[in-house]
KELUMGU-303139 format. One record per residue (C-alpha): x, y, z; residue in one letter. Coordinates in steps of 0.25 Angstrom, whole numbers, plus 5000, padded with zeros to 4 digits. Layout:
// residues N
XYZa/...
END
This chain:
// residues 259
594249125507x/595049015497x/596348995498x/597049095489x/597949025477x/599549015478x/599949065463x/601149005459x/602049035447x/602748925438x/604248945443x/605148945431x/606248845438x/605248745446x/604248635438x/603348645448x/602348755455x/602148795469x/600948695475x/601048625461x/601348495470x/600348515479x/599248525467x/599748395462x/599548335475x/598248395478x/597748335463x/598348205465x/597548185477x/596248235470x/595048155469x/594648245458x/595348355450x/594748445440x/595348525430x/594948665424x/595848705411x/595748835405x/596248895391x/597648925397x/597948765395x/597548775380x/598248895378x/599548825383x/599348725370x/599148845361x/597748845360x/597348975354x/596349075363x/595349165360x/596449265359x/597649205353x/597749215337x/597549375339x/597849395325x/597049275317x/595849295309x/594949245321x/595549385329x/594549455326x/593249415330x/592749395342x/593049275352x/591649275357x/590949285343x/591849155337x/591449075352x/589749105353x/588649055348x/588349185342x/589449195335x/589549075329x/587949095324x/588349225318x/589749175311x/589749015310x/590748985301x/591749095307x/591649035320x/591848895315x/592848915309x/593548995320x/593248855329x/593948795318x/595248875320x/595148845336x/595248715331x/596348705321x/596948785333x/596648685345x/597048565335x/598248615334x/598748615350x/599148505358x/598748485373x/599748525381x/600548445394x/599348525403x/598148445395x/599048325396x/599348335409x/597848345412x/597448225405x/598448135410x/598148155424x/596648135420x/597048005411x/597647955423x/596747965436x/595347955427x/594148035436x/595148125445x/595148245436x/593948325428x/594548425415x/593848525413x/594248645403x/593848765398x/594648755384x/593848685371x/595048625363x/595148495368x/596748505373x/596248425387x/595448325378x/596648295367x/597648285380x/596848165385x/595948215397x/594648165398x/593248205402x/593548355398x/592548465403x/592648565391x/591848675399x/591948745385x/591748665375x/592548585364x/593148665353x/593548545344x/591848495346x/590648545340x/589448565342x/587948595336x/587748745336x/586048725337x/585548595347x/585748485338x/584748415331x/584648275327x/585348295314x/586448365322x/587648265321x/589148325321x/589648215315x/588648245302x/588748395301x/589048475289x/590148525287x/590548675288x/590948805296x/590148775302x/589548625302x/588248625302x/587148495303x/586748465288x/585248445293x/584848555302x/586148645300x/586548665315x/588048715315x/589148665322x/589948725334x/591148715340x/590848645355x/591348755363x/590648845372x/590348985366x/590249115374x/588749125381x/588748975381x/588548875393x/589748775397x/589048645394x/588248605406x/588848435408x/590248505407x/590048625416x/589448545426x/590648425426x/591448535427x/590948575441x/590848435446x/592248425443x/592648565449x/591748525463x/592348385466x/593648405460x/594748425472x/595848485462x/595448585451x/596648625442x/596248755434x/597148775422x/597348885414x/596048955414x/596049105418x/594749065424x/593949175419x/593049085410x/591749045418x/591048975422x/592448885421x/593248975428x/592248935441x/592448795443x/593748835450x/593148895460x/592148795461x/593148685463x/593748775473x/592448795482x/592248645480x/593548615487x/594348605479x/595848635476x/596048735464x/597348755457x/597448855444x/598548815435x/598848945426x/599949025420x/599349165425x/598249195436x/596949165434x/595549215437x/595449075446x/596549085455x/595849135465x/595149015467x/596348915466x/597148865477x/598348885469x/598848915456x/599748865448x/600448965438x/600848895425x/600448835412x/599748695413x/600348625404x/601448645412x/600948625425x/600048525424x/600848405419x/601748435434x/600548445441x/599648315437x/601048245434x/601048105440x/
END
């Protein structure tokens, strides 16, 4: 049976958590640390969800119909310009002292650590951190809807809502990952070598419901190695966690990756 996880709160009156020390100690001595981050780090920059904006013109249709294939076939210009708000949104939040934090640490022991992230705006990149694994995508990319031709170039598209190639009319997509989509493959798989060799996997705010990311936490557990879930409230990964650490990140990770 796996060591069950020691939850701890952030106590009002102390800067650091129960264990917070011993994590730091067990990263620095790390040959290899990898990093899973989940919309919860986004949110604490303001990145607007799915649900936030309740009342907005883009309330009432459908999540799944603005993010599929399907529903960007059906209604292409609605979906592209609803991409565009996400963007006008994105572009208008800063990374916070977790992204930071993150991308210092990187910065300065180059090859110790692997990112990898469920979010697609870009926070972890614009913060510095190299080598990102976007298991989801890139909301501030595109892509070719159809397998593009050879007159398929980005930079020569037409323009439009969406673009579309001039010759052979492929449209133009946001490069995230749609509902009933595959994670691409060359990320997916980095993502699992860095979960099976890390010996430190920091999970950060993710409710670890989404898979098949959610599953490399307990694959780096029944690699060896040692996994610590940074969250303000419980998640559905604790359970694989040697401990938990109850809190924001942008809060926590500067003091924990500090030095």
């Amino acid at each position: 049976m796996p060591d069950e996880p020691s939850p701890t709160a952030l106590p009002s009156t102390a800067t650091e958590l129960p264990g917070q020390g011993e994590l730091r100690e067990r990263i620095a001595g790390a040959a290899h640390m990898a990093v899973l981050t989940g919309a919860g780090v986004s949110a604490e920059s303001g990145v607007p969800t799915f649900r936030d904006d309740k009342n907005s013109y883009w309330a009432q249709f459908n999540p799944q119909d603005m993010a599929s294939e399907a529903g960007f076939r059906a209604h292409p210009r609605r979906v592209w310009q609803w991409y565009a708000h996400r963007r006008e949104a994105v572009a208008a939040v800063q990374p916070n002292a977790g992204h930071h934090a993150l991308a210092q640490w990187a910065l300065q022991r180059p090859g110790r650590m692997t990112l990898v992230t469920q979010n697609v705006d870009g926070l972890h990149q614009r913060a510095g951190s190299p080598g990102v694994l976007c298991l989801h995508g890139e909301l501030m990319r595109d892509r070719w809807l159809e397998r593009p031709r050879a007159c398929c170039d980005l930079a020569g598209q037409n323009p439009g809502e969406p673009p579309q190639c001039p010759v052979c009319g492929n449209l133009v997509r946001p490069g995230v990952v749609w509902f009933g989509e595959s994670l691409p493959m060359g990320v997916w798989q980095a993502a699992e070598a860095a979960v099976q060799r890390c010996d430190v996997l920091l999970v950060v705010g993710t409710s670890g419901a989404v898979y098949p990311a959610a599953g490399l936490a307990r694959m780096a557990r029944q690699a060896g190695a040692h996994v610590a879930v940074i969250n303000p409230a419980p998640s559905e990964l604790d359970d694989a966690a040697h401990q938990c650490l109850r809190g924001p990140s942008a809060r926590i990770l500067p003091a924990l990756l500090a030095g």
